[in-house]
PDB file of N, CA, C and O in Angstrom:
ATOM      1  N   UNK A   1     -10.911 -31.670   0.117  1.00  0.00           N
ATOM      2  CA  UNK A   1     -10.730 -30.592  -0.824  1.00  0.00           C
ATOM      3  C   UNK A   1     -11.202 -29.270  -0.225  1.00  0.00           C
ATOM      4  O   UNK A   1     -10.419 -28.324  -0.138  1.00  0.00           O
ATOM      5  N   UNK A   2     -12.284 -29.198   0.131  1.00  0.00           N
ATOM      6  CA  UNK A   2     -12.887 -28.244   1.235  1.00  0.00           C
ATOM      7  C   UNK A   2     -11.822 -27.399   2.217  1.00  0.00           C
ATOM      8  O   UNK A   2     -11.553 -26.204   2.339  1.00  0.00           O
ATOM      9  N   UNK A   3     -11.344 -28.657   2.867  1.00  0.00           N
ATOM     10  CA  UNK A   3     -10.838 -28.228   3.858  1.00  0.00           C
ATOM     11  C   UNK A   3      -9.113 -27.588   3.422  1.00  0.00           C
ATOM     12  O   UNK A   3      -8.507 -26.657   3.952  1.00  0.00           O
ATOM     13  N   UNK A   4      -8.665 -28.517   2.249  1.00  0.00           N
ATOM     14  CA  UNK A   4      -7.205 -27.478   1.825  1.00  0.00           C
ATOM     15  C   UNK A   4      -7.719 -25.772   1.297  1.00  0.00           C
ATOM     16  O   UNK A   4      -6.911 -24.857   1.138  1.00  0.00           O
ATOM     17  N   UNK A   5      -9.044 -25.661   1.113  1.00  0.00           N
ATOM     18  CA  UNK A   5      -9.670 -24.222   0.289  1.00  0.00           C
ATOM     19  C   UNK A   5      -9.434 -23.476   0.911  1.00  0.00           C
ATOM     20  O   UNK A   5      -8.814 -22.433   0.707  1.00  0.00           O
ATOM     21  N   UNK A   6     -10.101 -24.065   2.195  1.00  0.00           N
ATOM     22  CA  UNK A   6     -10.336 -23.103   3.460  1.00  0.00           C
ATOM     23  C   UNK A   6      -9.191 -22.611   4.034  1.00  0.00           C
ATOM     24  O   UNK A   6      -9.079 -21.427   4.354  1.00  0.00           O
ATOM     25  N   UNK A   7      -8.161 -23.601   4.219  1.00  0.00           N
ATOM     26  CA  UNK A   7      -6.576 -23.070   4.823  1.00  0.00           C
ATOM     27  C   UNK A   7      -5.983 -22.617   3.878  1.00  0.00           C
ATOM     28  O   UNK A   7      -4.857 -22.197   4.143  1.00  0.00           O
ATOM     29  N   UNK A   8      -6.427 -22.509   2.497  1.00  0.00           N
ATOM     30  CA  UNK A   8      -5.361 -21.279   1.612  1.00  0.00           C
ATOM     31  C   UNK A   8      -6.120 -20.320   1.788  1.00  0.00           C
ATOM     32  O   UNK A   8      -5.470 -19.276   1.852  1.00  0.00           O
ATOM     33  N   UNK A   9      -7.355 -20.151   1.916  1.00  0.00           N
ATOM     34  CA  UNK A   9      -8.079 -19.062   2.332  1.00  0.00           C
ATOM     35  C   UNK A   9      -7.868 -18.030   3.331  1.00  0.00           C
ATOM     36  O   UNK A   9      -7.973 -16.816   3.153  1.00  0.00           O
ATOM     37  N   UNK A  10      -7.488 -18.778   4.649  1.00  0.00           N
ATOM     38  CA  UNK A  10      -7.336 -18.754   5.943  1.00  0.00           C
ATOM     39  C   UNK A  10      -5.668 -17.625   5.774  1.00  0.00           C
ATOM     40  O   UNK A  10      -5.461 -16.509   6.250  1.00  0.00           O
ATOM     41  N   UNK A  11      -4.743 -18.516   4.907  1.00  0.00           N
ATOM     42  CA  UNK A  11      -3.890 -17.914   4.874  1.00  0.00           C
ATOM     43  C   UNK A  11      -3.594 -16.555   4.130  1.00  0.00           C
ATOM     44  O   UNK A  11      -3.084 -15.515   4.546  1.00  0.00           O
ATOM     45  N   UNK A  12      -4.004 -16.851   3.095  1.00  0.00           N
ATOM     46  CA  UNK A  12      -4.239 -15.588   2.313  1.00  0.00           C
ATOM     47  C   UNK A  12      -4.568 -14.674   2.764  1.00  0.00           C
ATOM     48  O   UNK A  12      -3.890 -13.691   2.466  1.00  0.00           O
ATOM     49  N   UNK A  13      -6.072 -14.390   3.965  1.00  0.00           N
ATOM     50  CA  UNK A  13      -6.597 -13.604   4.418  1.00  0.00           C
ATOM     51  C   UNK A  13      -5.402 -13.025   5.374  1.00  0.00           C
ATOM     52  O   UNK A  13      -4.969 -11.872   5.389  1.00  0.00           O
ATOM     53  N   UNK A  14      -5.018 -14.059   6.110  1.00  0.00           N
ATOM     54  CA  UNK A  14      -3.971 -13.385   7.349  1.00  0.00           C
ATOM     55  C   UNK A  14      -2.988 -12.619   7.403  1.00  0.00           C
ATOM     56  O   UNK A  14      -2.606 -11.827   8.265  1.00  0.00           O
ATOM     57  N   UNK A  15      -2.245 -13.180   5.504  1.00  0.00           N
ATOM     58  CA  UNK A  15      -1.139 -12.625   5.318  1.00  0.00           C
ATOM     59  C   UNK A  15      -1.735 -11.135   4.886  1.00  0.00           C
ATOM     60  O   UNK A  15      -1.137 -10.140   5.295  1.00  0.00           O
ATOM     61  N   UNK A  16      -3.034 -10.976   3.976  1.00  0.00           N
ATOM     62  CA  UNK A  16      -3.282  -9.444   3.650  1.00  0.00           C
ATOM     63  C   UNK A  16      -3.649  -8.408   4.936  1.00  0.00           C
ATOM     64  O   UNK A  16      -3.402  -7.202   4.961  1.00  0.00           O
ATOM     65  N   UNK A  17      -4.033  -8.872   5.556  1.00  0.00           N
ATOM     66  CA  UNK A  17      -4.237  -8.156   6.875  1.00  0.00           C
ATOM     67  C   UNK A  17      -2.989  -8.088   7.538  1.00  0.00           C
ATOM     68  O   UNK A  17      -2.918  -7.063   8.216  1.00  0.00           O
ATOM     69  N   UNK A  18      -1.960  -8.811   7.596  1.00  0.00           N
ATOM     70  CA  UNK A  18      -1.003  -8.768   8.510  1.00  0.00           C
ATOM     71  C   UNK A  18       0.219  -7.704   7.599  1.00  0.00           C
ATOM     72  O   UNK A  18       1.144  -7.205   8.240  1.00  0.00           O
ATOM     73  N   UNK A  19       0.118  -7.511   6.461  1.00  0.00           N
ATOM     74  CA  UNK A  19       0.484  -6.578   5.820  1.00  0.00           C
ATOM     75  C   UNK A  19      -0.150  -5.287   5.509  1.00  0.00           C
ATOM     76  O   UNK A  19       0.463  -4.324   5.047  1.00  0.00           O
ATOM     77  N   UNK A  20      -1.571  -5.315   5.821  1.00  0.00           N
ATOM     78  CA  UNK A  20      -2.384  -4.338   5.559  1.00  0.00           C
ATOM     79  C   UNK A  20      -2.072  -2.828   7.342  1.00  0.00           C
ATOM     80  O   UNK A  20      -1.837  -1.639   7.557  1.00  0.00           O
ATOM     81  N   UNK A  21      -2.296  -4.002   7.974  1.00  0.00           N
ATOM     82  CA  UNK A  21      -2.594  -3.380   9.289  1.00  0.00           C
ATOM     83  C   UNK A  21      -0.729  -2.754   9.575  1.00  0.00           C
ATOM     84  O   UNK A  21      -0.412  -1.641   9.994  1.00  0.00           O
ATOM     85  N   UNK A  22       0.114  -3.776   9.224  1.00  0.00           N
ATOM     86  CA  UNK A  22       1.634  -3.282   8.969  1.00  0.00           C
ATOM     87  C   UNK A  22       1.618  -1.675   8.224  1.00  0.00           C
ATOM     88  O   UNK A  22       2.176  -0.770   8.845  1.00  0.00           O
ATOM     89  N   UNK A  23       1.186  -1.474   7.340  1.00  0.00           N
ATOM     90  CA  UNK A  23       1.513  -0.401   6.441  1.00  0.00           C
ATOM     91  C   UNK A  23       0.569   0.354   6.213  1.00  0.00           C
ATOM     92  O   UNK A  23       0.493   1.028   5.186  1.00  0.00           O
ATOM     93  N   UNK A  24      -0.347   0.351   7.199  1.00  0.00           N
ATOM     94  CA  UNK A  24      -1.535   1.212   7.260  1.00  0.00           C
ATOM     95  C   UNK A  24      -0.766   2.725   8.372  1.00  0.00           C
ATOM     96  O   UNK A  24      -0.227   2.454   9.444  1.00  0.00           O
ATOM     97  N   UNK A  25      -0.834   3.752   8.019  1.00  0.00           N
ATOM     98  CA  UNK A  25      -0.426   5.340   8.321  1.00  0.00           C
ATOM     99  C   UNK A  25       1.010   4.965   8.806  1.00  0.00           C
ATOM    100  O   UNK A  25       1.285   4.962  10.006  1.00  0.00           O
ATOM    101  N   UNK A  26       2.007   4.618   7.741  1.00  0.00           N
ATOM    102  CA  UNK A  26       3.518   4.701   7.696  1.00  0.00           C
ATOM    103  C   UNK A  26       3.466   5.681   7.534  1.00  0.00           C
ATOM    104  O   UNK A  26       2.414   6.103   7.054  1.00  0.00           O
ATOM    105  N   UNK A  27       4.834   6.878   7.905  1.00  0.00           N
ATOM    106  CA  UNK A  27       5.166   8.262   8.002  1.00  0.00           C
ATOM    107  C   UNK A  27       4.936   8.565   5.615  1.00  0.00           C
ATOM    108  O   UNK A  27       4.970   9.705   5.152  1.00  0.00           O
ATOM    109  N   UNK A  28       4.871   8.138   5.300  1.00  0.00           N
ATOM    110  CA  UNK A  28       4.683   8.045   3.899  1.00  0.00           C
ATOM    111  C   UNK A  28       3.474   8.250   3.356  1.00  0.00           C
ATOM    112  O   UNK A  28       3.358   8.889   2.311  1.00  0.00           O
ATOM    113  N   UNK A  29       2.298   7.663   4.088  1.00  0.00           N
ATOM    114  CA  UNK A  29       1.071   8.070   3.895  1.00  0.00           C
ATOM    115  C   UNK A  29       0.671   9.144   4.023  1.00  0.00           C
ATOM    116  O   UNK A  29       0.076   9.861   3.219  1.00  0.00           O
ATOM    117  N   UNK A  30       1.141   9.415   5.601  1.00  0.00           N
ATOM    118  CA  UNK A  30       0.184  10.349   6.444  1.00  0.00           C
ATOM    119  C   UNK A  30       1.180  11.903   5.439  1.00  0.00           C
ATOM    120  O   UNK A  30       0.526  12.945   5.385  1.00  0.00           O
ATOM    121  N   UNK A  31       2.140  11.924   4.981  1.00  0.00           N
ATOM    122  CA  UNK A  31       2.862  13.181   4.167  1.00  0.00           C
ATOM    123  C   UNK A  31       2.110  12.995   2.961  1.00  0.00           C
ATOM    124  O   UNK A  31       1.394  13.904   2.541  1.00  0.00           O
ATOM    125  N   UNK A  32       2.183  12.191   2.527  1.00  0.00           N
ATOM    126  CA  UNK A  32       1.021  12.161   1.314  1.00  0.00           C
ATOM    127  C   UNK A  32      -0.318  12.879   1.533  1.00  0.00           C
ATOM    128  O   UNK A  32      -0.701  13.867   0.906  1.00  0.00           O
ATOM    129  N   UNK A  33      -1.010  12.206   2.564  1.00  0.00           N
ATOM    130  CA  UNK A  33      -2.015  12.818   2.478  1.00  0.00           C
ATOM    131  C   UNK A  33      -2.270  13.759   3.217  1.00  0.00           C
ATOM    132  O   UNK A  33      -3.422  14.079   2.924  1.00  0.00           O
ATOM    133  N   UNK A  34      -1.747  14.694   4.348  1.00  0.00           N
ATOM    134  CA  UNK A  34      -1.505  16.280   4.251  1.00  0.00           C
ATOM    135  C   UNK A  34      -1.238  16.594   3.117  1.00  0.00           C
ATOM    136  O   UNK A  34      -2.251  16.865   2.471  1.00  0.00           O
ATOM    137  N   UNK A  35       0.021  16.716   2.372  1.00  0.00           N
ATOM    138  CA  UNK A  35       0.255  17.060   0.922  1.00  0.00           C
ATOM    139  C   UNK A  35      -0.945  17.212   0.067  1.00  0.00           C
ATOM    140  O   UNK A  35      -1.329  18.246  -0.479  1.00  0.00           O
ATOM    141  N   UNK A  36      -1.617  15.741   0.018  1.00  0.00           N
ATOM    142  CA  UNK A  36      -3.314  16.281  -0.908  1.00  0.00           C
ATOM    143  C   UNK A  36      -4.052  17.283  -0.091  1.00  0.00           C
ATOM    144  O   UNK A  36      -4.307  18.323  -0.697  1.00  0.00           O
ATOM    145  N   UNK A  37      -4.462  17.211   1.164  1.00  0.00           N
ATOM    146  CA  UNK A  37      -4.967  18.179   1.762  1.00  0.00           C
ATOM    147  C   UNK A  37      -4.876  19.866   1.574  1.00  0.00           C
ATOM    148  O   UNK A  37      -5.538  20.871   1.315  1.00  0.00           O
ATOM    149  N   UNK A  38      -3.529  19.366   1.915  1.00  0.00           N
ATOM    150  CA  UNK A  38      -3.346  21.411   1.693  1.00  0.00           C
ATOM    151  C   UNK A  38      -3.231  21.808  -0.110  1.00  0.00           C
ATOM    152  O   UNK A  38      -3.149  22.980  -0.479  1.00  0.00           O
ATOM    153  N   UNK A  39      -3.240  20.878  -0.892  1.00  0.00           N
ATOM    154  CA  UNK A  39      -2.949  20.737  -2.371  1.00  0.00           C
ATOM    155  C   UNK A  39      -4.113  21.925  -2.690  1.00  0.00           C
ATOM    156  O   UNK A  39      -4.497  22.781  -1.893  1.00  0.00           O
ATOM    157  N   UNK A  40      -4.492  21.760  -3.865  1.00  0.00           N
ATOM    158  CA  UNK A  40      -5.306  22.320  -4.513  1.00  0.00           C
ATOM    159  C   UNK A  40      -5.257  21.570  -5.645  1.00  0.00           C
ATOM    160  O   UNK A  40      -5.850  22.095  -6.588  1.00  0.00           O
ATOM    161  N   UNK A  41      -4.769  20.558  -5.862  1.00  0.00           N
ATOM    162  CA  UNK A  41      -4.424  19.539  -7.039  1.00  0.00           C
ATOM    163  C   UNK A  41      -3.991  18.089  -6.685  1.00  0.00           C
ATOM    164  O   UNK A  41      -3.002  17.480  -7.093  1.00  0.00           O
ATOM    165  N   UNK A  42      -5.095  17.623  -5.716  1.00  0.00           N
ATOM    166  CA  UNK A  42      -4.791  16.270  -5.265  1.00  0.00           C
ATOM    167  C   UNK A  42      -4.614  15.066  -6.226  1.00  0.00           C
ATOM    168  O   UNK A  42      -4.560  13.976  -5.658  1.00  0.00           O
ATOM    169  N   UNK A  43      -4.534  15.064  -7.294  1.00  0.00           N
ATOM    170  CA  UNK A  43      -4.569  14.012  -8.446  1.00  0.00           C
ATOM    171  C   UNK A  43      -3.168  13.984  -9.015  1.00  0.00           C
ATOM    172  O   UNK A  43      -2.591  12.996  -9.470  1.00  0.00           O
ATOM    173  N   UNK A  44      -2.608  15.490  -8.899  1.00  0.00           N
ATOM    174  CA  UNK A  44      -1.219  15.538  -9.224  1.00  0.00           C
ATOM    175  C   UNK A  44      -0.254  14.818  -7.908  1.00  0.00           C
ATOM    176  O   UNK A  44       0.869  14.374  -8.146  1.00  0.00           O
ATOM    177  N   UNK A  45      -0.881  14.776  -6.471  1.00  0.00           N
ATOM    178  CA  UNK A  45      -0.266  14.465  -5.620  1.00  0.00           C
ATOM    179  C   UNK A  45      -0.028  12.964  -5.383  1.00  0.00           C
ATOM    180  O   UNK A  45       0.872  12.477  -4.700  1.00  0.00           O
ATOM    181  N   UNK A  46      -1.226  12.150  -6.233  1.00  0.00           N
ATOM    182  CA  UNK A  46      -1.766  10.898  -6.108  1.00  0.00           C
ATOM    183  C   UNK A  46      -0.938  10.447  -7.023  1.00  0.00           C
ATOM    184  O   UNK A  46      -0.394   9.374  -6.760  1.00  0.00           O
ATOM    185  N   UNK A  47      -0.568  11.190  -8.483  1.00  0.00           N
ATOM    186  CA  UNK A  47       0.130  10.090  -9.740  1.00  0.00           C
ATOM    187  C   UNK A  47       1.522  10.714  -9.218  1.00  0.00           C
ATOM    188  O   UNK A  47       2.438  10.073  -9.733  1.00  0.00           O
ATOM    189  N   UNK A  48       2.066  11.865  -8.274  1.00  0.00           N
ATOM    190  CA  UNK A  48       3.312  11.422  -8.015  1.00  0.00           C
ATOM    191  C   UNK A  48       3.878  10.816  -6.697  1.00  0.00           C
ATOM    192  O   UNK A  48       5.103  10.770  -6.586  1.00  0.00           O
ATOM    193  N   UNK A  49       3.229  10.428  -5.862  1.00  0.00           N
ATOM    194  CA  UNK A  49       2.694   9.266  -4.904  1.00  0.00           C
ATOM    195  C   UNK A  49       3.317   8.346  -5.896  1.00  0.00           C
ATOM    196  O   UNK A  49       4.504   8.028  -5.962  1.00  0.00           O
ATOM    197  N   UNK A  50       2.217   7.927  -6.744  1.00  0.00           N
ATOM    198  CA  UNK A  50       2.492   6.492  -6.979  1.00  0.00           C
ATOM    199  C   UNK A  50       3.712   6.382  -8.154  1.00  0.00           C
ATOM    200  O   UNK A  50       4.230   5.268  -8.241  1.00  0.00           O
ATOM    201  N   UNK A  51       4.260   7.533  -9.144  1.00  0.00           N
ATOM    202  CA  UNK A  51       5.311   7.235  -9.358  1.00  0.00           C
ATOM    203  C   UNK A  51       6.725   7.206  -8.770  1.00  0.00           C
ATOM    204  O   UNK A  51       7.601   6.415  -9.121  1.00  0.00           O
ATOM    205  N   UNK A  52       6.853   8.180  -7.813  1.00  0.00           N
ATOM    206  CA  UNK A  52       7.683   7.418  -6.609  1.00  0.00           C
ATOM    207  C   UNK A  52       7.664   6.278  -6.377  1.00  0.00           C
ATOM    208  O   UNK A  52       8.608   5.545  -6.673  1.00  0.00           O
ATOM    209  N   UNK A  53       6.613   5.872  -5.807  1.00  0.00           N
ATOM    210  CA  UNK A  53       6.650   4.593  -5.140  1.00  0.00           C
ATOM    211  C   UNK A  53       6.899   3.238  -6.138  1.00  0.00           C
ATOM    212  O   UNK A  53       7.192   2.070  -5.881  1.00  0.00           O
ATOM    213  N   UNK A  54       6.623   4.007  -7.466  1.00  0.00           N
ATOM    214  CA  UNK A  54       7.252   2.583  -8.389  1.00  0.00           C
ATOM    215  C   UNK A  54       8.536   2.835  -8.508  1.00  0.00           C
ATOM    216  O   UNK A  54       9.303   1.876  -8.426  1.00  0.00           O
ATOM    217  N   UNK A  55       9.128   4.310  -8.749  1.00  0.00           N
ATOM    218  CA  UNK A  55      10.834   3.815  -8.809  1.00  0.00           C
ATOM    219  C   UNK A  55      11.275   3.559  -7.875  1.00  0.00           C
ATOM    220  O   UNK A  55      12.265   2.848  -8.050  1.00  0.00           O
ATOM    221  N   UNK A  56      10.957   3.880  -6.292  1.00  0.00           N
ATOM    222  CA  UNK A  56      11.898   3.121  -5.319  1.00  0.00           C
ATOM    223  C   UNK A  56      11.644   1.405  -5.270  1.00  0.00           C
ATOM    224  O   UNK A  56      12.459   0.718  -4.655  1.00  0.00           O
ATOM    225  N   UNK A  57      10.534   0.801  -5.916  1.00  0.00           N
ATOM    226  CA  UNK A  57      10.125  -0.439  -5.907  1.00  0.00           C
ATOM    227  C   UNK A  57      11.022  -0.955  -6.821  1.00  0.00           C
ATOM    228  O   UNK A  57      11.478  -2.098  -6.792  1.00  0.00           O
ATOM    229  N   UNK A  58      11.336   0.134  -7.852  1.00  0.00           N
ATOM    230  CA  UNK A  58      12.254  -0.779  -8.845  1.00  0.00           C
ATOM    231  C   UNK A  58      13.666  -0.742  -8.673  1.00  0.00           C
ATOM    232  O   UNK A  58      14.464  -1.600  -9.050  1.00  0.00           O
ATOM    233  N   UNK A  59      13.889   0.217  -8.130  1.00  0.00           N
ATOM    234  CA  UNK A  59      15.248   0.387  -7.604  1.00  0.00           C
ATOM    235  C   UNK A  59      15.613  -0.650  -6.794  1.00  0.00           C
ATOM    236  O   UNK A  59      16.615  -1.353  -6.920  1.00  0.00           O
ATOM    237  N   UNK A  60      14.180  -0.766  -5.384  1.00  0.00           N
ATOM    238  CA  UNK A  60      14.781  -1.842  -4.673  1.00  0.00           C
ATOM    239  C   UNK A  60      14.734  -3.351  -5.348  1.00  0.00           C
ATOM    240  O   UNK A  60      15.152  -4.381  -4.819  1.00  0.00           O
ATOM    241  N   UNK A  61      14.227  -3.245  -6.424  1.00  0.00           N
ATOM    242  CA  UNK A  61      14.373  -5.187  -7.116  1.00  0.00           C
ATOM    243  C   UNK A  61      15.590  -5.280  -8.096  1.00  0.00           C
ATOM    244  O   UNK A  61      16.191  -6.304  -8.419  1.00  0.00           O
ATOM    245  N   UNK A  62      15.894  -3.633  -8.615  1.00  0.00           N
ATOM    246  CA  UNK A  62      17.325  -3.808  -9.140  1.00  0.00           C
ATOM    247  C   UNK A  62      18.698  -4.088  -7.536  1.00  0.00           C
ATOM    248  O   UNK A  62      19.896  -4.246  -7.770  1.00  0.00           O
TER     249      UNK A  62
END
């Protein structure tokens, strides 16, 4: 039992890192965050960040 824990563990971990380290400073980030930088309203830059990023998410599952 131990040992199936450990290899969903094992995997889990690999796959978040192997996606993490994937999509860590995509050309998407790094415009984002210049954009907050030079902002003067980084919170407005952050909720439309992330509403973008939900309609192209939904677009791409439609």
């Amino acid at each position: 039992m131990t040992s199936s824990r450990n290899s969903r563990q094992a995997v889990l971990i690999g796959a978040f890192i192997t996606v993490f380290l994937a999509e860590l400073g995509d050309k998407t980030q790094l415009a984002t965050l210049m954009l907050a930088a030079q902002s003067n309203h980084p919170w407005q830059v952050f909720l439309g960040a992330g509403a973008a990023l939900m309609t192209s998410s939904l677009l791409g599952v439609l």
